[in-house]
KOLTI-17062 format. One record per residue (C-alpha): residue number from 1; residue in one letter; x, y, z. Coordinates in nm, 4 decimals, always signed. Layout:
N
   i aa        x        y        z
 NUM  A        X        Y        Z
...
//
This chain:
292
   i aa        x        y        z
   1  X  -1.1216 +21.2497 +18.2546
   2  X  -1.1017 +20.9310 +18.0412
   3  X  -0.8941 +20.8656 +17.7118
   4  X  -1.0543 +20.9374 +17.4130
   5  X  -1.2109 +20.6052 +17.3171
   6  X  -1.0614 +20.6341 +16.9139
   7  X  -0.7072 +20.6886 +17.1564
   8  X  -0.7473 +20.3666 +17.3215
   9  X  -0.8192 +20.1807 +17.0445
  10  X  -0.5519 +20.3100 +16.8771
  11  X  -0.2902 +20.2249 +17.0952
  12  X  -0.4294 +19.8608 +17.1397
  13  X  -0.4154 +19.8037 +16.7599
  14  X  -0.0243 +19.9794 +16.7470
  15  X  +0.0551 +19.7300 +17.0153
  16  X  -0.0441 +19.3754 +16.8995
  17  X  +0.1500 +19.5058 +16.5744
  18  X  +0.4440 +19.4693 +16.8463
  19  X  +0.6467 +19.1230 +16.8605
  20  X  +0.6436 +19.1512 +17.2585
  21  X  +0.2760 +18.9740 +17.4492
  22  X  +0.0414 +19.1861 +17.6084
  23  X  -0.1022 +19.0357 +17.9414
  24  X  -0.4357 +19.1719 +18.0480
  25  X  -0.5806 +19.0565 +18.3722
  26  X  -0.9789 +18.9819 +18.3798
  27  X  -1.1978 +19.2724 +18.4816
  28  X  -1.5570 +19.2098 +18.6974
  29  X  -1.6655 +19.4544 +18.8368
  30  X  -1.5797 +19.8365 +18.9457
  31  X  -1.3307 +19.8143 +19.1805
  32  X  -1.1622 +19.5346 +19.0104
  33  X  -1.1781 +19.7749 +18.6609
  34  X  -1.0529 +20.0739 +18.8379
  35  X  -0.7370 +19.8565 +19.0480
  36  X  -0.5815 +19.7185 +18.6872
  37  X  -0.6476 +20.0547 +18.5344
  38  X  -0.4257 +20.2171 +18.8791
  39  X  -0.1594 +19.9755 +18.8059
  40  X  -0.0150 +20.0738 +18.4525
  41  X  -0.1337 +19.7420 +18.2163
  42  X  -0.1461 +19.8039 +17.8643
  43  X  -0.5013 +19.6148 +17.7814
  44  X  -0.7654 +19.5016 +17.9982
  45  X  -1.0022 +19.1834 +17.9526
  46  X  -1.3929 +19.2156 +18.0466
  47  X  -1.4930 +18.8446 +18.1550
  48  X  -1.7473 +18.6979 +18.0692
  49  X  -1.8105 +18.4458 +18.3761
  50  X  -1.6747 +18.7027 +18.6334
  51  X  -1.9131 +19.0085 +18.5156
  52  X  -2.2076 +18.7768 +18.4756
  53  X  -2.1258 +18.6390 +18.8018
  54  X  -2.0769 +18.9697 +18.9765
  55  X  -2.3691 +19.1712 +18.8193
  56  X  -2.6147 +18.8891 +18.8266
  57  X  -2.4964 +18.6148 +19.0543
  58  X  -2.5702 +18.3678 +18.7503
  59  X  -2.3098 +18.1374 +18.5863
  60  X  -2.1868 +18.2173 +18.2322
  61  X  -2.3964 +18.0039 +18.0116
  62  X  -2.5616 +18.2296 +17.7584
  63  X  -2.8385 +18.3780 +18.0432
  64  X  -2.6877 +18.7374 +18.0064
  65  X  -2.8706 +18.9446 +17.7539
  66  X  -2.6914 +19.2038 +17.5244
  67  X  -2.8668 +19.4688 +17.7023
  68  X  -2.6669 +19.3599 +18.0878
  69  X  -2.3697 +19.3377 +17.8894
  70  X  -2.3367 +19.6380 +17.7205
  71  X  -2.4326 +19.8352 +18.0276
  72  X  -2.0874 +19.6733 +18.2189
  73  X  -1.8937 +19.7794 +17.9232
  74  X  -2.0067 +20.1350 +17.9256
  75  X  -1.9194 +20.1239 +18.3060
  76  X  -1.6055 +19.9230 +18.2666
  77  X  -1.4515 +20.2113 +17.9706
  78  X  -1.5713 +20.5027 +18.1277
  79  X  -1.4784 +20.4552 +18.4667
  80  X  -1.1327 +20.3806 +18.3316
  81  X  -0.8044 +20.4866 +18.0763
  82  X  -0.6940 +20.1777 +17.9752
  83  X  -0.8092 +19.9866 +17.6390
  84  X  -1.0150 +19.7215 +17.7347
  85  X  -1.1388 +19.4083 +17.5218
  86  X  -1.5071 +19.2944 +17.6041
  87  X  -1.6271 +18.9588 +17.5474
  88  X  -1.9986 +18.9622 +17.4110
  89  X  -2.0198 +18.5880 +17.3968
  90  X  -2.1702 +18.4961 +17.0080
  91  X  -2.2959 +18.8064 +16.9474
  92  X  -2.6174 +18.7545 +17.1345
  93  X  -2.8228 +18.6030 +16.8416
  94  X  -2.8159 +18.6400 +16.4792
  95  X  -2.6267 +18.8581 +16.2327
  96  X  -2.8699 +19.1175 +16.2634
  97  X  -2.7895 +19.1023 +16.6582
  98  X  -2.4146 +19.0826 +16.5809
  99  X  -2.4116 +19.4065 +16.3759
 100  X  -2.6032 +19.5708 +16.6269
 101  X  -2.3783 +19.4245 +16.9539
 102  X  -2.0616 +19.5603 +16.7654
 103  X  -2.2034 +19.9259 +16.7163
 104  X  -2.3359 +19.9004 +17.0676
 105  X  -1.9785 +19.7557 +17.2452
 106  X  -1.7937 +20.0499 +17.0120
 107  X  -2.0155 +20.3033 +17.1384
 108  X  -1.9604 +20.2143 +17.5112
 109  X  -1.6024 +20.2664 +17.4543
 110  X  -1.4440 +19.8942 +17.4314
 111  X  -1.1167 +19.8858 +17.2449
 112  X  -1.2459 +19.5495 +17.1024
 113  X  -1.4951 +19.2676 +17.1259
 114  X  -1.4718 +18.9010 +17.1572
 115  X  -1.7033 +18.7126 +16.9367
 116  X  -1.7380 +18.3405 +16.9674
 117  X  -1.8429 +18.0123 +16.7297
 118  X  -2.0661 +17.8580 +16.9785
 119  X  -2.3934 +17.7470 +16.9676
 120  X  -2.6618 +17.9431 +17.1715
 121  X  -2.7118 +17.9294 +17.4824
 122  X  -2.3261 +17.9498 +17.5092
 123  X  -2.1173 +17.8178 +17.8006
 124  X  -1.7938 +17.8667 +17.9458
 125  X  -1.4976 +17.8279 +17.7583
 126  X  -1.3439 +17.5211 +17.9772
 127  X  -1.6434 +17.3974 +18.0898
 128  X  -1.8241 +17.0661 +17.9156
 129  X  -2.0995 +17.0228 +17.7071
 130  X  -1.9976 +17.3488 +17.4420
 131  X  -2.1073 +17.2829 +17.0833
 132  X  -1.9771 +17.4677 +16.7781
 133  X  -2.2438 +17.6538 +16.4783
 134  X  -2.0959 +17.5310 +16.0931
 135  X  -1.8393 +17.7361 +16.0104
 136  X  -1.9932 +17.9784 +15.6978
 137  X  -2.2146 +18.0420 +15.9651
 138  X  -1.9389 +18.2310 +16.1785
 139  X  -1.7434 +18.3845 +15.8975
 140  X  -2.0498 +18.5551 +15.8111
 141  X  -2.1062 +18.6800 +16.1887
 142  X  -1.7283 +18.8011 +16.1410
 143  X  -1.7785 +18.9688 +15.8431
 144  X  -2.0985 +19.1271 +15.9817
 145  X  -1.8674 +19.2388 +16.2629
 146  X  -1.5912 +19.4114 +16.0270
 147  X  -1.8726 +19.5934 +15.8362
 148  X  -2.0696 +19.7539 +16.1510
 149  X  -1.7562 +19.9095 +16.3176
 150  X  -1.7090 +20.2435 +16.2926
 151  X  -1.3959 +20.2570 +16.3738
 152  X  -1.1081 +20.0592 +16.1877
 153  X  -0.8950 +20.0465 +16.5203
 154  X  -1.1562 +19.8451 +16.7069
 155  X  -1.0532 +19.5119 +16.7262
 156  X  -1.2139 +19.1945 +16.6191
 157  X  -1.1252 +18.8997 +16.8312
 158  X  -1.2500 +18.5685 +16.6929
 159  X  -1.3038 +18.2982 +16.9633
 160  X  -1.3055 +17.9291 +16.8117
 161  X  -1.4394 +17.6627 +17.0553
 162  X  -1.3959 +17.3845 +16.8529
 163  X  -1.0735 +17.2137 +17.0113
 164  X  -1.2676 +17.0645 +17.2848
 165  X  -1.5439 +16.8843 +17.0858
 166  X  -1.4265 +16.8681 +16.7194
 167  X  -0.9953 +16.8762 +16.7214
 168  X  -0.7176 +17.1007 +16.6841
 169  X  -0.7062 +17.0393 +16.3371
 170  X  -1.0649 +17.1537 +16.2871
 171  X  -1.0074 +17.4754 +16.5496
 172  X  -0.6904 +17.5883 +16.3133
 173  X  -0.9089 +17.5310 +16.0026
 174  X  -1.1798 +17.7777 +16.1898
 175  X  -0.9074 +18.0443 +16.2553
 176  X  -0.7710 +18.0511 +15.9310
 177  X  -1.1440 +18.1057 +15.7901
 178  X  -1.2240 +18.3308 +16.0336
 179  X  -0.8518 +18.5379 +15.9292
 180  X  -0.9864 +18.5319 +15.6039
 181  X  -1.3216 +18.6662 +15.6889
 182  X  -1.1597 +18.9935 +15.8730
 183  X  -1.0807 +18.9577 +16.2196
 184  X  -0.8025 +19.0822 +16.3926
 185  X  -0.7068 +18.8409 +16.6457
 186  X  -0.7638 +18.4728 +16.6820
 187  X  -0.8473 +18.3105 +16.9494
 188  X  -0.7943 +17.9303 +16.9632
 189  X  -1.0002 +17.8424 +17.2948
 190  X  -0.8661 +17.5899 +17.5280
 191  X  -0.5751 +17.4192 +17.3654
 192  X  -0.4774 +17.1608 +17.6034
 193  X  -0.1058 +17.0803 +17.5821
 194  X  +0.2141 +17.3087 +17.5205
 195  X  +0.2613 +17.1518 +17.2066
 196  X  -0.0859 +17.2626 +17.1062
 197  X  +0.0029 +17.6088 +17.2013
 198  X  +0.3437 +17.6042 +17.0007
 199  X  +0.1510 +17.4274 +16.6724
 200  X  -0.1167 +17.7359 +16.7247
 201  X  +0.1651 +17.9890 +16.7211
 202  X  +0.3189 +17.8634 +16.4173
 203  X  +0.0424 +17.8404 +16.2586
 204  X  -0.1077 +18.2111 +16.2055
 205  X  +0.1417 +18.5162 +16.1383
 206  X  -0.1302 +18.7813 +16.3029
 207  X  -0.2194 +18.8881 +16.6492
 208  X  -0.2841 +18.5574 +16.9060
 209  X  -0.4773 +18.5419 +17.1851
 210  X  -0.4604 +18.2984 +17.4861
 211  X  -0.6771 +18.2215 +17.7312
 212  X  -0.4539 +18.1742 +18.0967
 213  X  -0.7719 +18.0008 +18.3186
 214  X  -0.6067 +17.8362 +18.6355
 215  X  -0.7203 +17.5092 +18.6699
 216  X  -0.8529 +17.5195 +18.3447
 217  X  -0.7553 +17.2565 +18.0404
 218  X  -0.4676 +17.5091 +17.9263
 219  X  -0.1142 +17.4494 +18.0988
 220  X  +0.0176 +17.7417 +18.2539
 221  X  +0.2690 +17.8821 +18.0305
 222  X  +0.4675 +18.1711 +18.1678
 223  X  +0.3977 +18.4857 +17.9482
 224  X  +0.7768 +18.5025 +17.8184
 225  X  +0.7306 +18.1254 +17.6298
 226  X  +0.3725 +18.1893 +17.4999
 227  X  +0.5649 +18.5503 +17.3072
 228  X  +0.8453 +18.2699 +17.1623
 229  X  +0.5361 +18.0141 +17.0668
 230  X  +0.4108 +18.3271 +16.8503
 231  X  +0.0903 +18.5142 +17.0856
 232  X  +0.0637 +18.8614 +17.1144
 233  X  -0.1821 +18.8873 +17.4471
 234  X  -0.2407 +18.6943 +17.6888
 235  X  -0.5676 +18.7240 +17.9399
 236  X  -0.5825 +18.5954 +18.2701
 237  X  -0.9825 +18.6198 +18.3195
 238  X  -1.0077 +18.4436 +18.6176
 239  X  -0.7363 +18.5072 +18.8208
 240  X  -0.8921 +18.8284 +18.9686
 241  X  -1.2307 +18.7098 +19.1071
 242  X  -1.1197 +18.3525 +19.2328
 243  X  -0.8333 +18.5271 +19.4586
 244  X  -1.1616 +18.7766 +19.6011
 245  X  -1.3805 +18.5074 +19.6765
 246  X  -1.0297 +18.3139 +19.8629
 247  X  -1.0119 +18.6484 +20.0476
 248  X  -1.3947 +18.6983 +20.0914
 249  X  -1.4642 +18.3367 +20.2395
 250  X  -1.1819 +18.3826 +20.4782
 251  X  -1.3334 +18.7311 +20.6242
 252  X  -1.6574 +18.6123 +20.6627
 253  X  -1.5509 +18.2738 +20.7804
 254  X  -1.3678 +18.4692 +21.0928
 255  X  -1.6920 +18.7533 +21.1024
 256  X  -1.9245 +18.3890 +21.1330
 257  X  -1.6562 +18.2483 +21.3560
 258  X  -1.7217 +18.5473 +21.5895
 259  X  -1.3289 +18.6080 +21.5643
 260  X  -1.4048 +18.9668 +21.4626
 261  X  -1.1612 +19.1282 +21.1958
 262  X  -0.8541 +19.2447 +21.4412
 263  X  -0.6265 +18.9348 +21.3163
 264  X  -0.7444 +19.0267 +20.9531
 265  X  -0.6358 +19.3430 +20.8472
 266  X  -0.2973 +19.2552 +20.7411
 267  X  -0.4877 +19.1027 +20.4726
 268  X  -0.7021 +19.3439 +20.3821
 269  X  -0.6209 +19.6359 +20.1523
 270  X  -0.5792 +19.9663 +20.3831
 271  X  -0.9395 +20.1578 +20.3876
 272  X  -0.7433 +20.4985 +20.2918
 273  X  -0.5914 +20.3553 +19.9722
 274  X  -0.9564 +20.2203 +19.8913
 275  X  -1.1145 +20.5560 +19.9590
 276  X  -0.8185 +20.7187 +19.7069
 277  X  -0.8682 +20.4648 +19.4425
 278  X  -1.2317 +20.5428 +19.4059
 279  X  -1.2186 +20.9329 +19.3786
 280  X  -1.2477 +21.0296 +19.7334
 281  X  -1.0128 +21.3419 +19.7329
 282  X  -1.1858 +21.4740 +19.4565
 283  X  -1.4991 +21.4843 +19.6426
 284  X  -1.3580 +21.6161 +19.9465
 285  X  -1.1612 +21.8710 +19.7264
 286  X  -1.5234 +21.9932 +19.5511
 287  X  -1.6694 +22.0211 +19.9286
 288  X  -1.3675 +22.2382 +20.0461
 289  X  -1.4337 +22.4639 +19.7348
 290  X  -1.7836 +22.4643 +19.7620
 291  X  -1.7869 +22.4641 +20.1634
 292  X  -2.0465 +22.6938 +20.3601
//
């Protein structure tokens, strides 16, 4: 049986209050979801790109509605005990539609949502061509936000985009609006230099989030020096699905190669530990019980 969703939330909130980071690797599917929650992290990150690209085989540029969404979260949380943040791109329309994704994403269980500053259709976070809405316009999504939770421990994470097209100095000026306006955690997308990532640390006393995207336009920062440069979580949302689809293309290139699978299996993870990690005993426990 899962944590109490209130529990989960709870815990997340107690922890960014910590001074030591949080890293959370991405989350795309089930059997990604239910390997972090086996291994003993303290948060988990839903990812945009890699659930949209698992459920629908699309890429993450705003063609996922609210409704696809919400149903992975409600998967994602029940199917696991861990808190898990959910990113729900920029709230999938207006504020009407933000109010209504917030009570939706609480009600599936997420420990907190990610709400984002870009204009619709949205796109990657460090991919080209991202645009950002005028700035009242996002406080008042944010505020929105604040006011439709039920729950004071669900977290508000508050994704600027601005950096990329508009300047550091105009992404910090977003945060500290959007700190005003009620969120939780900020969530200065795609700095692109250490120093950046120090001058972001300094600059906001509250929880910091920060995106860790290999070969993205953030350098990779081990997690000890982002906690001295001032974040409180970092996310790794990518890291899971590229190293599948390594692993996937090298199966299938030996299956296509007509090499079989014998020279593979070192590789692969061991079909018993798969069968444990998705419930198997207790099924085979309830047909003993139940047996003849």
């Amino acid at each position: 049986m899962s944590i109490a969703h209130h529990d989960k939330r709870k815990t997340l909130k107690a922890r960014f209050a910590r001074k030591e980071i949080v890293t959370a690797p991405g989350i795309f599917d089930m059997i990604s979801a239910k390997m972090a929650d086996s291994m003993g992290f303290e948060c988990l990150y839903m990812t945009g790109f890699g659930t949209v690209a698992s459920y629908l085989g699309l890429p993450d540029a705003g063609l996922a509605t609210y409704t696809d969404m919400v149903n992975r979260v409600a998967a994602f949380c029940s199917g696991t005990n861990t808190p898990i943040i959910c990113d729900a791109d920029t709230g999938y329309g207006g504020l009407l539609n933000v109010a209504h994704t917030v009570r939706g994403y609480e009600h599936a269980g997420a420990a907190g949502i990610q709400l984002e500053d870009q204009e619709f259709p949205k796109k990657c976070g460090h991919t080209p061509g991202r645009r950002v809405i005028p700035l009242d316009d996002m406080v008042a999504k944010i505020k929105v936000a604040v006011e439709s939770r039920s729950d004071s421990n669900f977290q508000i994470i508050a994704r600027t985009d601005a950096r990329t097209s508009l300047g550091l100095d105009e992404a910090l000026r977003r945060g500290e609006a959007y700190a005003k306006a009620g969120a939780d955690v900020l969530f200065i997308e795609s700095p692109e230099s250490v120093d950046e990532l120090e001058k972001i640390g300094r600059t906001f006393d509250m929880p910091l989030l920060v995106n860790v995207v290999e070969g993205g336009r953030t350098p990779q920062v081990p997690p000890a020096q982002l906690q001295e440069f001032g974040f409180s979580l970092a996310i790794y949302p990518a890291s899971g699905f590229l190293s599948v689809a390594k692993a996937l293309k090298g199966v299938y290139g030996e299956i296509l190669a007509g090499a079989g699978t014998q020279h593979a299996t070192g590789n692969m993870f061991p079909f018993s530990d798969m069968c444990e990690l998705m419930g198997f005993p207790e099924v085979w426990a309830f047909d003993r019980a139940h047996a003849g």
